[in-house]
BAFI-3210 file (N, C-alpha, C; in Angstrom, 3 decimals, decimal comma, padded with zeros to 6 digits):
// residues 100
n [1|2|3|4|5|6|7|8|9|10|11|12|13|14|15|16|17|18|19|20|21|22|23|24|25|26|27|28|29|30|31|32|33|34|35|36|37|38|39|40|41|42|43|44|45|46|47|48|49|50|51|52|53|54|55|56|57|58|59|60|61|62|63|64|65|66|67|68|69|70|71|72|73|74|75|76|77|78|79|80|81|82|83|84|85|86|87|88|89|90|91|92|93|94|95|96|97|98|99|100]
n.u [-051,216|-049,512|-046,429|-044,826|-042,266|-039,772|-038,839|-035,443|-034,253|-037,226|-040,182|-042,674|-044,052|-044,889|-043,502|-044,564|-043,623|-041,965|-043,364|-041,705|-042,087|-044,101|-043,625|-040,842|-039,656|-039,907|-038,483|-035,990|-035,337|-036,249|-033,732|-031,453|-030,803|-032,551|-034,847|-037,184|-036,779|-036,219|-036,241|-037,522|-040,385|-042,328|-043,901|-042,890|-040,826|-040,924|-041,696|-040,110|-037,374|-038,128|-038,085|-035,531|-034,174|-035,173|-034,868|-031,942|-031,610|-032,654|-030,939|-028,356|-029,636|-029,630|-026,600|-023,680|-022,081|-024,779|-024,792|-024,532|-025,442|-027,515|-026,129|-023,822|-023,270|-023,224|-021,510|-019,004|-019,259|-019,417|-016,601|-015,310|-015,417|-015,104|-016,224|-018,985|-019,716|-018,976|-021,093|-023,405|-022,243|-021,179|-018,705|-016,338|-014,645|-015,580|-018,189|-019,165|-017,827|-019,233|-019,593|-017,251]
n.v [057,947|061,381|062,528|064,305|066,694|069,019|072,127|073,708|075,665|076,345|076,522|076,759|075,776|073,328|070,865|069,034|065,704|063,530|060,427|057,302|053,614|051,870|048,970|048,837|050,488|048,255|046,092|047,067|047,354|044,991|043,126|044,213|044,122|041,866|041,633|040,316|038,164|038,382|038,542|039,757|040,434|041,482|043,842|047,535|046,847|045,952|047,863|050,018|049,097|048,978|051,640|052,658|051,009|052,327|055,147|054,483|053,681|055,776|058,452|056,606|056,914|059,331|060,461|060,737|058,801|058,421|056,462|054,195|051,482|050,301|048,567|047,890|050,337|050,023|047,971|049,149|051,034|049,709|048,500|050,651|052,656|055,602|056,677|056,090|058,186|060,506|060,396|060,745|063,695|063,749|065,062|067,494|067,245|066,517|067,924|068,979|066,757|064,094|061,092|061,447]
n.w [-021,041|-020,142|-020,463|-018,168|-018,326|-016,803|-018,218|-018,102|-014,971|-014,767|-013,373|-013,584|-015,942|-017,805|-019,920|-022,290|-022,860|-025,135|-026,148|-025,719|-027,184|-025,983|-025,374|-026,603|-024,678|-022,790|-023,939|-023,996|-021,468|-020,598|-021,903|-021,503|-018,519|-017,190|-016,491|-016,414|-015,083|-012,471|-009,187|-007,289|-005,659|-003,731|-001,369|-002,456|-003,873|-006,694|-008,059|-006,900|-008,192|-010,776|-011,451|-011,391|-012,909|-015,887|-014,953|-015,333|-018,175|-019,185|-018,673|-019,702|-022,289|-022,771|-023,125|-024,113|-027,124|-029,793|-031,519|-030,217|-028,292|-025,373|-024,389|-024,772|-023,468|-020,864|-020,286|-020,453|-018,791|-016,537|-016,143|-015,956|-013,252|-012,284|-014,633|-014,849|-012,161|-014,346|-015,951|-014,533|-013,893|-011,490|-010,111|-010,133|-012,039|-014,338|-015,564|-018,732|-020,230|-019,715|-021,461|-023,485]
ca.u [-050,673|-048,464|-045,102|-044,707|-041,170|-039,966|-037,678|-034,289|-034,538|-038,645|-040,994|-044,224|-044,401|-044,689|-043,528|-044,658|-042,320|-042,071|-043,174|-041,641|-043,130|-043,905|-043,010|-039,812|-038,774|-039,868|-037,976|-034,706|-035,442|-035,529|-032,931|-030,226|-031,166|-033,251|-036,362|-038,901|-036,165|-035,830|-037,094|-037,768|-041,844|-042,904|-043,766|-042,467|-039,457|-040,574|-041,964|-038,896|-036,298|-038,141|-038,221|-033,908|-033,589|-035,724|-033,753|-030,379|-031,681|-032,846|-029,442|-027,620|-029,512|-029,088|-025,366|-022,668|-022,820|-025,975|-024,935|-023,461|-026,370|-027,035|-026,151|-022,409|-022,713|-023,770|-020,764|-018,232|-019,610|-019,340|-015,417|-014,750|-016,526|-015,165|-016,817|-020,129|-019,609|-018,783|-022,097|-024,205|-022,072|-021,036|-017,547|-015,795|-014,249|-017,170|-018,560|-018,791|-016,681|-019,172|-019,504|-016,323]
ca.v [058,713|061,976|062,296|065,825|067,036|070,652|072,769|073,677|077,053|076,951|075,308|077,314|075,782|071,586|070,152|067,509|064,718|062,828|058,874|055,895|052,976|051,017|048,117|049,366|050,262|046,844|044,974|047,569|047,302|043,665|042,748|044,617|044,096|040,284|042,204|039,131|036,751|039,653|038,051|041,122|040,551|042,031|045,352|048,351|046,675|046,308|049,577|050,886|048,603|049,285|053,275|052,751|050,597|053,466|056,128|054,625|053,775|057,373|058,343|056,208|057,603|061,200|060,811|059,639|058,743|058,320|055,248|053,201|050,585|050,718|047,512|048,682|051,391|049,389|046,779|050,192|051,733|048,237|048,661|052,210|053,307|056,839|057,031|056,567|059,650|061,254|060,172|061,679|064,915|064,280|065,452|068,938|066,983|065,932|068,880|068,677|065,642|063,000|060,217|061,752]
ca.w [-019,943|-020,764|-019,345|-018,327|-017,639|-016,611|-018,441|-016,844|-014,805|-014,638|-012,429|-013,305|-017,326|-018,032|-021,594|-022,713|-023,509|-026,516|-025,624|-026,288|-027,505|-024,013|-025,990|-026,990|-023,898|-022,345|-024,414|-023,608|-019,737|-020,008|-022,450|-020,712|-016,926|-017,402|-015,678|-016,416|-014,111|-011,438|-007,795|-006,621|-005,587|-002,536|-001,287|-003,026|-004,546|-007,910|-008,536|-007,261|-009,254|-012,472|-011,998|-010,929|-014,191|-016,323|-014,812|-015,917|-019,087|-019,717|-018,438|-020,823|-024,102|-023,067|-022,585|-024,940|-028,455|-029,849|-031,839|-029,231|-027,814|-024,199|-023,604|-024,926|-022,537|-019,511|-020,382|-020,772|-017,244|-015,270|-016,288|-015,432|-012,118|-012,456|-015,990|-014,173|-012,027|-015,168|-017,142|-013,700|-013,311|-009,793|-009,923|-010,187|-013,441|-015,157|-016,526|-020,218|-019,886|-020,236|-022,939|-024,242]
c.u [-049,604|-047,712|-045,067|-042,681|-040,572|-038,662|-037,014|-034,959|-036,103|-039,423|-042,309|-044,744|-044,049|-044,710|-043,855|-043,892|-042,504|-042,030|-042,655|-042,604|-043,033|-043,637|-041,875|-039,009|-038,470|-038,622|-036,258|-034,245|-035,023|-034,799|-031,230|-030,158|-031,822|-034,173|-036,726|-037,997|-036,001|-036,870|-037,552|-039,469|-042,411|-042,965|-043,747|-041,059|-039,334|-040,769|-040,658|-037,767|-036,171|-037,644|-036,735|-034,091|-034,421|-034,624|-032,607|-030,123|-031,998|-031,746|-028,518|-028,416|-028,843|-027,545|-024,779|-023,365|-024,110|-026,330|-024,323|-024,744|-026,181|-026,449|-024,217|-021,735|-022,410|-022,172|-018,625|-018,174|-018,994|-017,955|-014,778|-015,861|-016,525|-015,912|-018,399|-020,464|-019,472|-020,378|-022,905|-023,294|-022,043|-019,770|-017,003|-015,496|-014,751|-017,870|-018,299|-017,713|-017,621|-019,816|-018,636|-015,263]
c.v [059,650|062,300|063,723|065,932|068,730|071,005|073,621|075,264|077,185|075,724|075,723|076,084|073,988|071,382|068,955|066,752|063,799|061,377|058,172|054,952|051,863|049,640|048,012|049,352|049,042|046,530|045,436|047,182|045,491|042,967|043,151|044,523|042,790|040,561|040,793|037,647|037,344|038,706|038,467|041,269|040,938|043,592|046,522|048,161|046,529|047,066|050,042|050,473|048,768|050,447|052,927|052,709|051,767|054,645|055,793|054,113|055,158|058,160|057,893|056,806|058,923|061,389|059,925|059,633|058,264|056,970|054,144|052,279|050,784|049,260|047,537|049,549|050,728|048,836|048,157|050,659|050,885|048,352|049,940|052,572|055,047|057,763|057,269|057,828|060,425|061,623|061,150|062,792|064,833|064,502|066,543|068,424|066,701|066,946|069,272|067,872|064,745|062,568|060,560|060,846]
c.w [-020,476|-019,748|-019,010|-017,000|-017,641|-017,062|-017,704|-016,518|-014,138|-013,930|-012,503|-014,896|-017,607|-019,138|-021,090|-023,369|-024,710|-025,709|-025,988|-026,459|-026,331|-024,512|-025,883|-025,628|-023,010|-022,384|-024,098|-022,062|-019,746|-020,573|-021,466|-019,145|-016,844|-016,583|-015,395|-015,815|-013,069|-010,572|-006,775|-006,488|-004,643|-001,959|-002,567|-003,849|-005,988|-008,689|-008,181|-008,099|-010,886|-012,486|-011,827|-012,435|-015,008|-016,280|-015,476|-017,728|-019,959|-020,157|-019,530|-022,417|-023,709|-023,157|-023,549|-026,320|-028,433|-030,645|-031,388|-028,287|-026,455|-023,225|-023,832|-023,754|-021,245|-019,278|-019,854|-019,072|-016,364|-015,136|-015,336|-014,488|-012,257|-013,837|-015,461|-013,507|-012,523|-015,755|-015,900|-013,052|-012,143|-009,005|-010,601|-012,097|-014,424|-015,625|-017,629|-020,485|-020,292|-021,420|-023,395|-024,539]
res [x|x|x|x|x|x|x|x|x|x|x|x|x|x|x|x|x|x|x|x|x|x|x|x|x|x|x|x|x|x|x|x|x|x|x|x|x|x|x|x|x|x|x|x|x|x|x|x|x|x|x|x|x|x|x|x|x|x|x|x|x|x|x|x|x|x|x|x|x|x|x|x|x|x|x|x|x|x|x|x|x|x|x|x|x|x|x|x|x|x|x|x|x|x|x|x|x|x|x|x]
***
């Protein structure tokens, strides 16, 4: 399956994304979050809990050092709430501000 994501600005032109190894990220998703104990079985809840956890693992590589584990980051974030709003740009102050 290829991931297709759209560069900034354009909505006519789809790159293709470089994959991880679905392994790989498994073992990230459920090391840092304990996925495969998650009691989350009914409906639409664990399709949506994975894509959350995904997203904020995405999130955490793109942002911040690059040799800082995300299970570092996670532990860093949980501390500082305003650091979070930093990492997703959702404050006037946060622009080119985060991971710094």
């Amino acid at each position: 399956m290829l991931e297709i994501r759209w560069r900034c600005g354009s909505t006519r032109y789809p790159v293709a994304a470089p994959r991880q190894n679905p392994n790989r990220r498994h073992y990230v998703i459920d090391w840092n979050f304990d996925e495969d104990r998650s009691r989350i079985r009914t409906g639409y809840g664990p399709e949506n809990i994975t894509r959350l956890r995904r997203f904020v693992v995405g999130v955490l590589n793109l942002v911040g050092n690059k040799k800082t584990s995300i299970a570092e980051k996670m532990a860093k974030l949980n501390r500082n709430t305003r650091l979070v709003f930093d990492y997703l740009r959702m404050t006037k102050n946060s622009i080119g501000k985060a991971g710094a």
